[in-house]
PyMOL Python script that loads the backbone (N, CA, C, O; Angstrom):
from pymol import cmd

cmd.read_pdbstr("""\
ATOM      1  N   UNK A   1       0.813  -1.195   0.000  1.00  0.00           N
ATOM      2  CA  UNK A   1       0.000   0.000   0.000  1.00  0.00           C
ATOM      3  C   UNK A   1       0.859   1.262   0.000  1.00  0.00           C
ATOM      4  O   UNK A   1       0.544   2.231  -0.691  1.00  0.00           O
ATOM      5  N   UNK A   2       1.839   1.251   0.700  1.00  0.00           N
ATOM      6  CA  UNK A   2       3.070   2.479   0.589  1.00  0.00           C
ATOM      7  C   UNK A   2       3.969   2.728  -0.613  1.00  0.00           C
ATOM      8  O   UNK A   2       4.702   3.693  -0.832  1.00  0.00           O
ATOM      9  N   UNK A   3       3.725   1.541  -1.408  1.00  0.00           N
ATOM     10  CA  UNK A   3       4.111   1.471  -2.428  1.00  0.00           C
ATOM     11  C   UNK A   3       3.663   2.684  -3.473  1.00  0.00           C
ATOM     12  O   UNK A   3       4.416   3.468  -4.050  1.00  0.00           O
ATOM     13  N   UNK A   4       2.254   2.608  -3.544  1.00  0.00           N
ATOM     14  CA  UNK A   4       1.131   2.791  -4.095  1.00  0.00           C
ATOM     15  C   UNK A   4       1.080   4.741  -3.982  1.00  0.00           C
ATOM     16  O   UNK A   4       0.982   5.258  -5.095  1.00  0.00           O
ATOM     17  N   UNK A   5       1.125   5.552  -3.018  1.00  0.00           N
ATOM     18  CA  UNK A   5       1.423   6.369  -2.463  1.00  0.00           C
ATOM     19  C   UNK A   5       2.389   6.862  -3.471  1.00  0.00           C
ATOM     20  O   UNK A   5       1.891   7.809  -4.080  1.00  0.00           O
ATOM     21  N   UNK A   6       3.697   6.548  -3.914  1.00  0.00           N
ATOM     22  CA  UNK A   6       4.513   7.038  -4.299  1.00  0.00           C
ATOM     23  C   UNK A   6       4.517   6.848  -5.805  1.00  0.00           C
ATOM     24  O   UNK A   6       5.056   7.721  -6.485  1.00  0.00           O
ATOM     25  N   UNK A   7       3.971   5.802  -6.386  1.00  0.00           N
ATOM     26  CA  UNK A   7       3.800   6.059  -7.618  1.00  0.00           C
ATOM     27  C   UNK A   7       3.911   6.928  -8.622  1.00  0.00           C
ATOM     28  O   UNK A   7       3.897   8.023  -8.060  1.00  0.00           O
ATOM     29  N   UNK A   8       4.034   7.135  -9.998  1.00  0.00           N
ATOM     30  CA  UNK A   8       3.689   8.113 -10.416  1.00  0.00           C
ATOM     31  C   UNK A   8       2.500   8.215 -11.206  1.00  0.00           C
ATOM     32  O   UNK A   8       2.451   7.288 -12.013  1.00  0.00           O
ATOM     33  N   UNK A   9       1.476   9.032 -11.280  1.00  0.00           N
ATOM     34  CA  UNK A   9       0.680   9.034 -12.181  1.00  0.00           C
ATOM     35  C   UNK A   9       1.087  10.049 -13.441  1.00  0.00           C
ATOM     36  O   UNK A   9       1.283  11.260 -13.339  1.00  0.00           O
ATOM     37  N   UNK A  10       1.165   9.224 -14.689  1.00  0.00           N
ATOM     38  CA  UNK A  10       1.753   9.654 -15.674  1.00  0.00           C
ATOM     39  C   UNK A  10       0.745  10.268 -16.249  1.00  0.00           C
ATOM     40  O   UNK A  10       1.262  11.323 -16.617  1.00  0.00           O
ATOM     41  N   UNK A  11      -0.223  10.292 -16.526  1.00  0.00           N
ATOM     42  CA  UNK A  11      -1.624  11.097 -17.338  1.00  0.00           C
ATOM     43  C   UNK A  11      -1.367  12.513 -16.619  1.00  0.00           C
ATOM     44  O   UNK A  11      -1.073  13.593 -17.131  1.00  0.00           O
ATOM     45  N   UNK A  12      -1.574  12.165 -15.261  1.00  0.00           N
ATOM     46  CA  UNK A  12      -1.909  13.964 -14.602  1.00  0.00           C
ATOM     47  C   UNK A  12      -0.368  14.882 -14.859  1.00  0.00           C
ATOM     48  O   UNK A  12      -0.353  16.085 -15.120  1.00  0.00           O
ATOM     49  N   UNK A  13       0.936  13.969 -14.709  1.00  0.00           N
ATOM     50  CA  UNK A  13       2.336  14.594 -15.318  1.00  0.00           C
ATOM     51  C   UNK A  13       2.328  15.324 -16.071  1.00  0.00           C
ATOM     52  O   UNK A  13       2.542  16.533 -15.984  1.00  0.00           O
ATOM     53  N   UNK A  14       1.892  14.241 -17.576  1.00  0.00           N
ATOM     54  CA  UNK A  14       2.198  14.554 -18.752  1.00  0.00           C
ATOM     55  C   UNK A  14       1.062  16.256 -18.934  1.00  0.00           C
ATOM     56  O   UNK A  14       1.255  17.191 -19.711  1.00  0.00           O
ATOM     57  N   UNK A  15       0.205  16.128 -18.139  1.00  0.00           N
ATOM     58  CA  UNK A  15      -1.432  17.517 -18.609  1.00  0.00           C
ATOM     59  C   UNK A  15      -0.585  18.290 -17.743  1.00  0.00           C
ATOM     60  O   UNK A  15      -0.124  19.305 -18.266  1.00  0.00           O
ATOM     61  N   UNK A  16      -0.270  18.069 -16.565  1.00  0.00           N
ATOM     62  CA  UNK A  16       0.500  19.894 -15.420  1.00  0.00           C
ATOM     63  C   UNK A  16       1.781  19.707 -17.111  1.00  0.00           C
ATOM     64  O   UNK A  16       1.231  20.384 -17.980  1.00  0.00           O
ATOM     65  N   UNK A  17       2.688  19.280 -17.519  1.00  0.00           N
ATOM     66  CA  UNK A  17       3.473  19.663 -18.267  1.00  0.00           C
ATOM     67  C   UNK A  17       2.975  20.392 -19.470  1.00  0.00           C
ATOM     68  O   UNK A  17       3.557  21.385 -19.908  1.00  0.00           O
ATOM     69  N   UNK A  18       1.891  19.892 -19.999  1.00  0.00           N
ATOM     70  CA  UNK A  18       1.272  21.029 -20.953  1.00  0.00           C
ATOM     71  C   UNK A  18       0.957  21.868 -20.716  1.00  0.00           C
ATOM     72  O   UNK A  18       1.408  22.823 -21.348  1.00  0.00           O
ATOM     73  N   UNK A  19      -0.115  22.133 -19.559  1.00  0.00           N
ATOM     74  CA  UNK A  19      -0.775  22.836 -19.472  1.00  0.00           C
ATOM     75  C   UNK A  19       0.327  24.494 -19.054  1.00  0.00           C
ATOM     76  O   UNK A  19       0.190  25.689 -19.314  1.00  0.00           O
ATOM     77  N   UNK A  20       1.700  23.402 -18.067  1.00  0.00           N
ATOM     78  CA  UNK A  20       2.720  24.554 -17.900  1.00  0.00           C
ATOM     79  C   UNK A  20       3.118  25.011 -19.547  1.00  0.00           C
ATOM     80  O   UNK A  20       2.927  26.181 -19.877  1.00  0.00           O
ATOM     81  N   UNK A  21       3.538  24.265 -20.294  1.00  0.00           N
ATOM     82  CA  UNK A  21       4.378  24.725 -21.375  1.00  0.00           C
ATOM     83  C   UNK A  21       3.020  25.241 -22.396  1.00  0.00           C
ATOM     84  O   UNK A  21       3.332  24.905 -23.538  1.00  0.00           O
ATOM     85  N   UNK A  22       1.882  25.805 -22.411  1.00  0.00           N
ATOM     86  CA  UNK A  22       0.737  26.486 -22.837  1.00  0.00           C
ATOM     87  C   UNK A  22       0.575  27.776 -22.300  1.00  0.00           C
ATOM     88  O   UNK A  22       0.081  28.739 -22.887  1.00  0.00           O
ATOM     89  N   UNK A  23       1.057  27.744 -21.050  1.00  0.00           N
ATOM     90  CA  UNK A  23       0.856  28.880 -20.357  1.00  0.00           C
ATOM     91  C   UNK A  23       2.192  30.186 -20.776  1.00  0.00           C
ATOM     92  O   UNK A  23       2.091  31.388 -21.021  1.00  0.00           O
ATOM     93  N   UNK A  24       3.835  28.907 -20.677  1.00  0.00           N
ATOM     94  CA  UNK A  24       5.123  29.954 -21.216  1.00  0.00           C
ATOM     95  C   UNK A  24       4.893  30.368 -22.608  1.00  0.00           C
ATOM     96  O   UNK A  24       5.486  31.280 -23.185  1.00  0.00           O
ATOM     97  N   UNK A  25       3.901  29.549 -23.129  1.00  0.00           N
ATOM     98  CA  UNK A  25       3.923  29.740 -24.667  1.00  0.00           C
ATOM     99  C   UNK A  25       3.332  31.248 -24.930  1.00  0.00           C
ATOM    100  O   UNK A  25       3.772  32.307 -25.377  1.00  0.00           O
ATOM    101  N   UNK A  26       1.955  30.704 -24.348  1.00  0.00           N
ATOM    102  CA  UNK A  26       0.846  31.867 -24.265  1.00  0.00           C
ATOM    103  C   UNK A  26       1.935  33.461 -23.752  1.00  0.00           C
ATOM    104  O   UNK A  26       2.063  34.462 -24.456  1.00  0.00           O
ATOM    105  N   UNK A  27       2.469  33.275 -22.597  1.00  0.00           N
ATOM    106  CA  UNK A  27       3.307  34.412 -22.071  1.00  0.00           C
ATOM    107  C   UNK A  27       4.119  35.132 -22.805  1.00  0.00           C
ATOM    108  O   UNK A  27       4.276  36.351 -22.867  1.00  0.00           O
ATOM    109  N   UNK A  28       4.866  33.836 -23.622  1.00  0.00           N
ATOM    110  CA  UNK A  28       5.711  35.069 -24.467  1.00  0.00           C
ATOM    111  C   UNK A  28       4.680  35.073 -25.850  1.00  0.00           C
ATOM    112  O   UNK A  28       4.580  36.242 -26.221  1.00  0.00           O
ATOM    113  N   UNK A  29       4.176  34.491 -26.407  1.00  0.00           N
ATOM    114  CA  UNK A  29       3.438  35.662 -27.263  1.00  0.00           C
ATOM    115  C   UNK A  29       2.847  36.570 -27.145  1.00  0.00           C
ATOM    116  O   UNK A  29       3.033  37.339 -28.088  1.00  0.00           O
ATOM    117  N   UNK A  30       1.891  37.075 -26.125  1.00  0.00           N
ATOM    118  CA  UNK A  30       1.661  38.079 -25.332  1.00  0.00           C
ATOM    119  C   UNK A  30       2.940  39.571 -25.380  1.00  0.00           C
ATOM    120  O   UNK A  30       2.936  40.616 -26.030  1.00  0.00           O
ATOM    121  N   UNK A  31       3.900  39.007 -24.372  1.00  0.00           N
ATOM    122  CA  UNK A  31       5.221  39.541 -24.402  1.00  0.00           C
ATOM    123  C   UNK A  31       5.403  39.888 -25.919  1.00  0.00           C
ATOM    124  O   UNK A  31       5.071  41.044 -26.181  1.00  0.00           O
ATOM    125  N   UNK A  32       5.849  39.156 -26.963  1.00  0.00           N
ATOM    126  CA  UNK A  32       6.121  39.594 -28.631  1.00  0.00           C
ATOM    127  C   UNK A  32       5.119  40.831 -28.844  1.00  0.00           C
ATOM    128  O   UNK A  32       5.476  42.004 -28.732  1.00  0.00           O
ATOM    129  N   UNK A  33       3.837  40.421 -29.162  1.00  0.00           N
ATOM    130  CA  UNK A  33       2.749  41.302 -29.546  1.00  0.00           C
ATOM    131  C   UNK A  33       2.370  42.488 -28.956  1.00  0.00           C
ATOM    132  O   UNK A  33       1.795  43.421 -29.518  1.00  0.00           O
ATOM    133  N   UNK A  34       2.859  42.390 -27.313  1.00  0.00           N
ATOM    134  CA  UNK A  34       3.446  43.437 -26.780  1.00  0.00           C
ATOM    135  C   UNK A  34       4.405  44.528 -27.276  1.00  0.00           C
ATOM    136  O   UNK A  34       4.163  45.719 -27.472  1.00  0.00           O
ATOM    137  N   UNK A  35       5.491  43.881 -27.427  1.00  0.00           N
ATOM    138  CA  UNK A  35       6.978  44.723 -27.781  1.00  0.00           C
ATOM    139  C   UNK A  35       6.636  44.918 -29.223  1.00  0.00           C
ATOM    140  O   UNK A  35       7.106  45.990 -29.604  1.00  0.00           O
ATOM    141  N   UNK A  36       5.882  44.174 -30.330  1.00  0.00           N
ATOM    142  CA  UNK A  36       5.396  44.707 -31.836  1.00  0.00           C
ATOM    143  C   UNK A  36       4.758  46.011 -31.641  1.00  0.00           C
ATOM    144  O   UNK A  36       5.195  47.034 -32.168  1.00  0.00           O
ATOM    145  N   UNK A  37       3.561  45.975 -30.766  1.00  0.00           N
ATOM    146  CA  UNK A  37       2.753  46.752 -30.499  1.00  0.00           C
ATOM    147  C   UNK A  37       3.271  48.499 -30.344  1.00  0.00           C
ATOM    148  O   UNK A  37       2.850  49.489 -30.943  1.00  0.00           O
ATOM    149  N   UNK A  38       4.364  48.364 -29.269  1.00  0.00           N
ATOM    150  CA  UNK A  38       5.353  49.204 -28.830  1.00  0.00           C
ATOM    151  C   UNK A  38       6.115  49.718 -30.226  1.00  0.00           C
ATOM    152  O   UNK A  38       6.012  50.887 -30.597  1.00  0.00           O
ATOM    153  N   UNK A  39       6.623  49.065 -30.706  1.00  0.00           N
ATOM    154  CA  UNK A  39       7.892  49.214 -31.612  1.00  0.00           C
ATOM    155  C   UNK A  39       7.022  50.319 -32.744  1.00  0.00           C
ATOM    156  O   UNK A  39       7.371  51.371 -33.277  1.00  0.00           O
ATOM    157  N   UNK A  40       5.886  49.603 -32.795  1.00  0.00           N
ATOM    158  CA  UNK A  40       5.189  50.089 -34.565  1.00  0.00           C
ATOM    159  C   UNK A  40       4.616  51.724 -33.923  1.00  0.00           C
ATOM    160  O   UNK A  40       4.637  52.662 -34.720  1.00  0.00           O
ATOM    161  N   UNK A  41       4.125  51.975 -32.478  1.00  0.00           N
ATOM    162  CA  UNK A  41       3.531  53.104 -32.224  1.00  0.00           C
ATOM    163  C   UNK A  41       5.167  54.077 -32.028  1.00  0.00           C
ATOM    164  O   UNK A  41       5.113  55.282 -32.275  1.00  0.00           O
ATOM    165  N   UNK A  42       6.325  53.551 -31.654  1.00  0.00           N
ATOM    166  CA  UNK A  42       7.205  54.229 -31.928  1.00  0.00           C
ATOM    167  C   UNK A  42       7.566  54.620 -33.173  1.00  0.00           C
ATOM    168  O   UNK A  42       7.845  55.804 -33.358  1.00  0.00           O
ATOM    169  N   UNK A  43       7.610  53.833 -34.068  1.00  0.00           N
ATOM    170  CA  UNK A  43       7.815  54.425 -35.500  1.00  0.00           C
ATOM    171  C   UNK A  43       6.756  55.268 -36.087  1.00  0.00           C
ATOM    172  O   UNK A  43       7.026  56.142 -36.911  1.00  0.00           O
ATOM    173  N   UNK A  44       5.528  55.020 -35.670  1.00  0.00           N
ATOM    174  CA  UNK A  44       4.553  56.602 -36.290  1.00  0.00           C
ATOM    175  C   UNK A  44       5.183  57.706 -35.415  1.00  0.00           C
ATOM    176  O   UNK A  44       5.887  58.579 -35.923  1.00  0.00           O
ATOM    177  N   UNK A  45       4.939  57.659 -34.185  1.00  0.00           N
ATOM    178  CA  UNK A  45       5.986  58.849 -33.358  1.00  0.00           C
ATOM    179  C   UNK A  45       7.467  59.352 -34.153  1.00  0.00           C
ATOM    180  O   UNK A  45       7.900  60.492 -33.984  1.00  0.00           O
ATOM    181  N   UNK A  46       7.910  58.714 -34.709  1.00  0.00           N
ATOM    182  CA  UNK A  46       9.322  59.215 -34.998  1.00  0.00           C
ATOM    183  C   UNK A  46       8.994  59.927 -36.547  1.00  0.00           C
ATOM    184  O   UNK A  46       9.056  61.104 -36.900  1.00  0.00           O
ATOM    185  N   UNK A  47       8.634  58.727 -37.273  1.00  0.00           N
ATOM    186  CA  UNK A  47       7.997  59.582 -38.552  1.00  0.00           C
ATOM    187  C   UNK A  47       6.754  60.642 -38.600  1.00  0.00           C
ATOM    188  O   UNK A  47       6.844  61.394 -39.571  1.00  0.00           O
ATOM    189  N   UNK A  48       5.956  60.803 -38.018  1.00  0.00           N
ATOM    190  CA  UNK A  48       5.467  62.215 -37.543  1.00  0.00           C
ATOM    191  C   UNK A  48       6.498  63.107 -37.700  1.00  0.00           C
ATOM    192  O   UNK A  48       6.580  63.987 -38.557  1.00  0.00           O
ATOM    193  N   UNK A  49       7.528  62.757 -36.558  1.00  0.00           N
ATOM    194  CA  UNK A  49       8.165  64.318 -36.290  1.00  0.00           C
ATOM    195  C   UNK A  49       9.194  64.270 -37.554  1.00  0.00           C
ATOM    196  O   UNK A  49       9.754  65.350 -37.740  1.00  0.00           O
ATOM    197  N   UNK A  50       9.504  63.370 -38.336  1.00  0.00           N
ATOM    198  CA  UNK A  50      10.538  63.755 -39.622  1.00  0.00           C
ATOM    199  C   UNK A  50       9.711  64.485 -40.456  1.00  0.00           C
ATOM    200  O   UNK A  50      10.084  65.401 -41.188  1.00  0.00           O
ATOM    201  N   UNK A  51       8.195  63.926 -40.297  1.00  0.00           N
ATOM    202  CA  UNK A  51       7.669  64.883 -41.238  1.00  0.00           C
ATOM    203  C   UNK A  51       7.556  66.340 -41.246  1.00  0.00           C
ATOM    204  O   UNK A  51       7.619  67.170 -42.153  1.00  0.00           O
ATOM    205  N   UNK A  52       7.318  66.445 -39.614  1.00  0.00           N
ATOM    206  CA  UNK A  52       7.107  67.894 -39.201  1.00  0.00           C
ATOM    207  C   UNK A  52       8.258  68.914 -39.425  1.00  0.00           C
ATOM    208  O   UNK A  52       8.201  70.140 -39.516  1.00  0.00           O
ATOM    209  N   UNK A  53       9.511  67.915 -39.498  1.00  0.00           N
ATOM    210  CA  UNK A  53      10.976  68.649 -38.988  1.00  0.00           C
ATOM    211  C   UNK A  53      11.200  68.939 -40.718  1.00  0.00           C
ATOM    212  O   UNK A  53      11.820  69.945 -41.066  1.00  0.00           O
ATOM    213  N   UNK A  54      10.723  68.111 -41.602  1.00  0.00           N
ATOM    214  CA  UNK A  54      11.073  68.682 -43.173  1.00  0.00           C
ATOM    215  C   UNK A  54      10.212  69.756 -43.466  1.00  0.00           C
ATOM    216  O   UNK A  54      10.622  70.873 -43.782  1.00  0.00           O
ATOM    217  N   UNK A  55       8.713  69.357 -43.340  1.00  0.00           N
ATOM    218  CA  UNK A  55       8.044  70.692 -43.794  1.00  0.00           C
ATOM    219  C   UNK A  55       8.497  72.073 -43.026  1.00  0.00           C
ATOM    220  O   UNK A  55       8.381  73.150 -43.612  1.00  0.00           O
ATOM    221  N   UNK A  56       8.928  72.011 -41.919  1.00  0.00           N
ATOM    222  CA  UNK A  56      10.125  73.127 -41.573  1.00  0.00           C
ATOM    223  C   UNK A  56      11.040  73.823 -42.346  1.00  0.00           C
ATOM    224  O   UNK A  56      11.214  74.947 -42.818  1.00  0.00           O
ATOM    225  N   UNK A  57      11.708  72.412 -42.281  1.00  0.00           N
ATOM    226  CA  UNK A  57      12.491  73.121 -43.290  1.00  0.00           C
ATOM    227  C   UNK A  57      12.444  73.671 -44.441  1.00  0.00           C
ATOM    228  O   UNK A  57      13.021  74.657 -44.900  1.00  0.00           O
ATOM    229  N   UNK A  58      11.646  72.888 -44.905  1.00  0.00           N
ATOM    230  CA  UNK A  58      10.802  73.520 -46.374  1.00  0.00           C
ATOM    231  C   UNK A  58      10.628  75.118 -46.182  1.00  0.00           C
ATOM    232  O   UNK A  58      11.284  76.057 -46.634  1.00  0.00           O
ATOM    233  N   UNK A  59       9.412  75.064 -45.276  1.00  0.00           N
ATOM    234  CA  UNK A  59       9.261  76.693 -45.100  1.00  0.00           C
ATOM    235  C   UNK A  59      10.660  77.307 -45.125  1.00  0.00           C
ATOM    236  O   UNK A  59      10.925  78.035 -46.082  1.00  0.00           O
ATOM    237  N   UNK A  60      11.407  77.140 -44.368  1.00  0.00           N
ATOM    238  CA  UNK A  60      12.709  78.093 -44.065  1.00  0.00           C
ATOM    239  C   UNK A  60      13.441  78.642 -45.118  1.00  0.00           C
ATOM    240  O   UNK A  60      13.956  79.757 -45.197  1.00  0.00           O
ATOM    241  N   UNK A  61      13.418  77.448 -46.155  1.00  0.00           N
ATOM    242  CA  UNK A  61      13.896  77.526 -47.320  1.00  0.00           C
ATOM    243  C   UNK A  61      13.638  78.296 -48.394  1.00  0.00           C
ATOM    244  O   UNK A  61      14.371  78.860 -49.207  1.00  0.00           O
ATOM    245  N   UNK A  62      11.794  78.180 -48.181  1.00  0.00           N
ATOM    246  CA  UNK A  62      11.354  79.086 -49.114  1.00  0.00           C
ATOM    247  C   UNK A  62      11.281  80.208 -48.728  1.00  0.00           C
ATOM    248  O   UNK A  62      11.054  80.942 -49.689  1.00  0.00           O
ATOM    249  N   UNK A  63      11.384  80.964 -47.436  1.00  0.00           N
ATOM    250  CA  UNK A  63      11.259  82.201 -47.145  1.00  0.00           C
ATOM    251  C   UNK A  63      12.694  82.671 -47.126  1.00  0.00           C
ATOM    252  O   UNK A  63      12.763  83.832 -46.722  1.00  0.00           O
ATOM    253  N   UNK A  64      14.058  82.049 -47.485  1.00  0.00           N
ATOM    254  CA  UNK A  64      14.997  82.415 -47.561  1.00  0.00           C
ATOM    255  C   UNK A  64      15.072  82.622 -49.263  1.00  0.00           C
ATOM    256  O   UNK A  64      16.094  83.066 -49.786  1.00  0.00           O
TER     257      UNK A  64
END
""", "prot")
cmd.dss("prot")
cmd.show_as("cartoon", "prot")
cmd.util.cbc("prot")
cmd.orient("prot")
């Protein structure tokens, strides 16, 4: 009977191991789509202001 106790049950193993490696999976795609998310609203921010910083210059140019 003490035997029995220590066993392993391999069904419930093998599901906590998925269910863990579903969860790191899930996490870092999250994490990716995150940092995409980030990256792409930085590049309208940056190209905005190149745009703003040429039509500047533009003007400057033409009033010179």
């Amino acid at each position: 009977m003490k035997w029995r106790l220590f066993r392993l049950d391999w069904k419930y193993a093998i599901g906590e191991l998925l269910i863990v490696t579903l969860g790191v999976l899930v996490a870092l795609y999250v994490d990716q789509w995150n940092t995409d998310r980030l990256l792409k609203l930085e590049e309208v921010d940056y190209i905005e202001r190149l745009l703003e910083q040429a039509k500047f210059d533009l003007d400057s140019i033409e009033r010179i």
